[in-house]
C-alpha positions as CSV (number, residue, x, y, z in Angstrom):
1,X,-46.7,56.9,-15.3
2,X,-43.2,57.2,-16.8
3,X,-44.5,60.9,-18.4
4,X,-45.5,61.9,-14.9
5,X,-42.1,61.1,-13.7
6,X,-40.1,62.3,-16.4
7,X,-42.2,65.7,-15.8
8,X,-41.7,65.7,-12.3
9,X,-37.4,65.2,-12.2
10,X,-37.5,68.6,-15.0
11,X,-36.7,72.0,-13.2
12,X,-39.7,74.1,-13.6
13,X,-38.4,77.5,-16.1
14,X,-39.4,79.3,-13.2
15,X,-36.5,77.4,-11.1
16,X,-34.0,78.3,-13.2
17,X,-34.3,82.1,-12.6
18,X,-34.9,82.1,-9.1
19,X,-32.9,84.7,-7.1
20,X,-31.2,81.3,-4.9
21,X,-30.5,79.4,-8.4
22,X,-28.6,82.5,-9.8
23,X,-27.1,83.6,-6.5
24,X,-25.7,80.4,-6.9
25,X,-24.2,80.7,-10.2
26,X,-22.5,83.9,-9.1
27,X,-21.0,82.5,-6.1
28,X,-19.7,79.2,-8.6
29,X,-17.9,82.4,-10.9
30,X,-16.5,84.2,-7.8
31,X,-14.9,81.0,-6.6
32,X,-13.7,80.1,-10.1
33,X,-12.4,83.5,-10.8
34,X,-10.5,84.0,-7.1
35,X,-9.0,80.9,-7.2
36,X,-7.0,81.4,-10.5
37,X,-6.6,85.5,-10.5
38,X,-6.5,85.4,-6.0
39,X,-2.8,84.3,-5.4
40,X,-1.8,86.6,-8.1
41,X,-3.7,89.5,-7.0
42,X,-2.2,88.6,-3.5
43,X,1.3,88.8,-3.9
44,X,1.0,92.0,-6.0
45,X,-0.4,93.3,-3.4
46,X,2.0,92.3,-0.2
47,X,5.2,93.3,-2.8
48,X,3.7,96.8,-2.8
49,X,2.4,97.5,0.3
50,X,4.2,95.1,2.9
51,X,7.7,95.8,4.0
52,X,8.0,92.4,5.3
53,X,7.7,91.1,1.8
54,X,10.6,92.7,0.8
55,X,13.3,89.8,2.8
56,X,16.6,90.8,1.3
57,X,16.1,94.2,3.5
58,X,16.2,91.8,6.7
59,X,19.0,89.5,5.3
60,X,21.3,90.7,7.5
61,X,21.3,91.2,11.0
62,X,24.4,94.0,11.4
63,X,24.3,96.9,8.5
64,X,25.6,96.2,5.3
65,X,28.2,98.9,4.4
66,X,27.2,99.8,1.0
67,X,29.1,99.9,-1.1
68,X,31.3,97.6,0.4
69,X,35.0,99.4,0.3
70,X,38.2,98.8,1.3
71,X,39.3,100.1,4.3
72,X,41.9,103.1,3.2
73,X,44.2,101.9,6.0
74,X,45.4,100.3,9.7
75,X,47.8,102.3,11.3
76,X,48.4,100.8,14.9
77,X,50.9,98.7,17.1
78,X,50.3,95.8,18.9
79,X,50.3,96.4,22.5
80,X,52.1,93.2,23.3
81,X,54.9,93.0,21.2
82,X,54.8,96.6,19.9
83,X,54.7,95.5,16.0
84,X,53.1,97.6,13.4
85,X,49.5,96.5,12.5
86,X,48.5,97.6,9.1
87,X,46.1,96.1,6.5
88,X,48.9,93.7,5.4
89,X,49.0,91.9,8.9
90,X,44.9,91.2,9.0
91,X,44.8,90.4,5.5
92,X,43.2,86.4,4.8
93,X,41.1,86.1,7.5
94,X,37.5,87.7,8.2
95,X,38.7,90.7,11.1
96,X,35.9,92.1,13.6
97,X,37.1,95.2,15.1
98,X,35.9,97.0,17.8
99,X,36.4,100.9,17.9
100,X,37.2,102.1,21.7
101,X,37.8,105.8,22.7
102,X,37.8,106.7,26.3
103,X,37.6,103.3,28.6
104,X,35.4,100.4,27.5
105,X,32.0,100.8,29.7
106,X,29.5,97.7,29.5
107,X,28.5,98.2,26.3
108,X,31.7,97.8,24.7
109,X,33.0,94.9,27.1
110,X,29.2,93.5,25.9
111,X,30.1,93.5,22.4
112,X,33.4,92.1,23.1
113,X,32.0,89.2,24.5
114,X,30.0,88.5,21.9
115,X,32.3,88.4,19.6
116,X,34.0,86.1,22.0
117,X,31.3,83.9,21.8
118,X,30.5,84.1,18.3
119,X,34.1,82.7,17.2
120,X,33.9,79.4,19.9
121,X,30.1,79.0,18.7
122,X,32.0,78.6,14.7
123,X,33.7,75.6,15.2
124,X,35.7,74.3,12.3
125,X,35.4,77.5,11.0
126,X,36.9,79.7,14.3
127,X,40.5,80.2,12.5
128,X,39.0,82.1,9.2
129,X,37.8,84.8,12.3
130,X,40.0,87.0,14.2
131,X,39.1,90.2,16.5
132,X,41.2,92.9,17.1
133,X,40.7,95.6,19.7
134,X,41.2,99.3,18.2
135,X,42.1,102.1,21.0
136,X,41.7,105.6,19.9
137,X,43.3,106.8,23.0
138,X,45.7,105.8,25.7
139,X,42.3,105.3,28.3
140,X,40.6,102.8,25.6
141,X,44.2,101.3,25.3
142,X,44.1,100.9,29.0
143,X,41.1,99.5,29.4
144,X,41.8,97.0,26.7
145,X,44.8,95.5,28.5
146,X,43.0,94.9,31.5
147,X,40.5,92.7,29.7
148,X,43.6,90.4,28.0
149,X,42.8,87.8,30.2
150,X,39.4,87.7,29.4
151,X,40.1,88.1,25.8
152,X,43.3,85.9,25.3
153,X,42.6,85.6,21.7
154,X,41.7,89.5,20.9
155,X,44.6,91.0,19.3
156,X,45.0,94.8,21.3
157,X,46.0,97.6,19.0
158,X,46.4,101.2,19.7
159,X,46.4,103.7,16.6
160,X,49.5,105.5,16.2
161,X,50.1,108.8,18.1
162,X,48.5,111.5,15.8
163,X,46.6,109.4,13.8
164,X,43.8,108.8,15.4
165,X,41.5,111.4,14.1
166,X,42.3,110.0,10.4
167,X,41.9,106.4,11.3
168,X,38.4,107.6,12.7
169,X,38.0,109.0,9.7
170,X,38.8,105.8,7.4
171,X,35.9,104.1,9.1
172,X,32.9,106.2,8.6
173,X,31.4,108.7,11.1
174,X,31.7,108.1,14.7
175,X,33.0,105.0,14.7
176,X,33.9,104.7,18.5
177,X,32.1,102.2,20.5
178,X,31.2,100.4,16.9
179,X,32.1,96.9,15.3
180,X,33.6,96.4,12.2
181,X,34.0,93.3,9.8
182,X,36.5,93.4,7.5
183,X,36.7,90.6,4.6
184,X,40.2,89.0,3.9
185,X,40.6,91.3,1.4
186,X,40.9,94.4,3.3
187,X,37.2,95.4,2.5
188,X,34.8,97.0,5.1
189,X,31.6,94.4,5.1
190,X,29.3,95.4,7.9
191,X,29.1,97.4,11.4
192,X,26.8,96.7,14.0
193,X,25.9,99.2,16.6
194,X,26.6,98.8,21.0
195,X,22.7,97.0,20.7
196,X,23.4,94.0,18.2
197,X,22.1,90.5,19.4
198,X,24.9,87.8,19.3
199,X,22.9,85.2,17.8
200,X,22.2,87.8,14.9
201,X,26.0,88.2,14.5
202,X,26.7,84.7,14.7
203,X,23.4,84.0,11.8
204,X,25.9,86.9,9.7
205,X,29.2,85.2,9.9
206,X,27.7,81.8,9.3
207,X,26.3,83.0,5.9
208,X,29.6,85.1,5.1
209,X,31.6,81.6,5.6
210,X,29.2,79.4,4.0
211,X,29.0,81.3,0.5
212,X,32.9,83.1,0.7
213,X,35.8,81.5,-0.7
214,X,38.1,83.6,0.9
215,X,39.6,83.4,4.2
């Protein structure tokens, strides 16, 4: 009786080599074999294929000026008390500056206003920021004293008659209708274009703040 049980509990050879016993076994090796070699296989594959793998390419919001560089020079008055402003006089804190040639449409008096926003959104940290207008012309000039009460904090510059084409010049190609950021240092950080969201500037200056020790 015990035999015929014994007998009975025993896989038959023929079991053991059947096409569903081995399909099995493959399947067990498969499993085995993705789930030690599969994550590694994985992220070979998303660092060479997938842009979005890449994050440091989407760290920043505005574009990185690379190399970073100090700004040659700042040749402009102030149009309230008609002082000099050179690199000297923005020097310590973090400087936006917004280029304007020829009137400031909605675009620029967009950007403007977000940079508005952006230094009340800082909080303890609004006095390391400053923004300064920069008029390449009387008609941007212009147009920037008839936002001052909008702006009461925005310091209005106008570049220096004749100098104009070389301050353009110190700031990269086109610059009009651009914003720059400027480190305490004097060095040209970043430069977002008329179509930059606010909370992306704001995400920016956060990090600059959190990781500078300057300004």
């Amino acid at each position: 009786m015990n035999d015929v049980s014994m007998k009975s509990t025993q896989p038959r050879e023929e079991d053991l080599f059947s096409p569903k016993r081995q399909w099995r076994s493959r399947l067990t090796m498969i499993g085995l074999f993705l789930a030690f070699f599969g994550p590694i296989f994985l992220a070979m594959f998303l660092y060479s294929h997938l842009e979005i793998w890449h994050p440091v390419r989407y760290s920043n919001h505005g574009e990185l000026l690379s190399p970073i560089h100090r700004l040659e020079f700042l040749d402009a008055i102030d149009d309230d008390t008609g002082q000099p402003v050179d690199l000297a006089r923005i020097k310590g804190r973090w400087t936006y500056v917004y280029v304007g040639k020829g009137g400031c449409d909605l675009y620029c008096q967009a950007s403007l206003f977000k940079i508005r926003q952006t230094r009340l959104l800082l909080g303890r940290e609004l006095q390391r920021v400053q923004y300064l207008f920069l008029a390449l012309d009387d008609a941007a000039a212009r147009a920037a004293d008839a936002l001052a009460d909008e702006h009461p904090r925005m310091m209005r510059t106008r570049v220096r008659q004749g100098r104009a084409e070389a301050q353009a010049a110190a700031l990269g190609q086109h610059p009009q209708g651009n914003l720059y950021l400027i480190d305490p240092l004097g060095n040209l950080v970043m430069r977002y274009g008329p179509d930059a969201q606010a909370r992306g500037i704001l995400k920016d200056i956060h990090k600059l703040l959190r990781v500078s020790k300057i300004g």
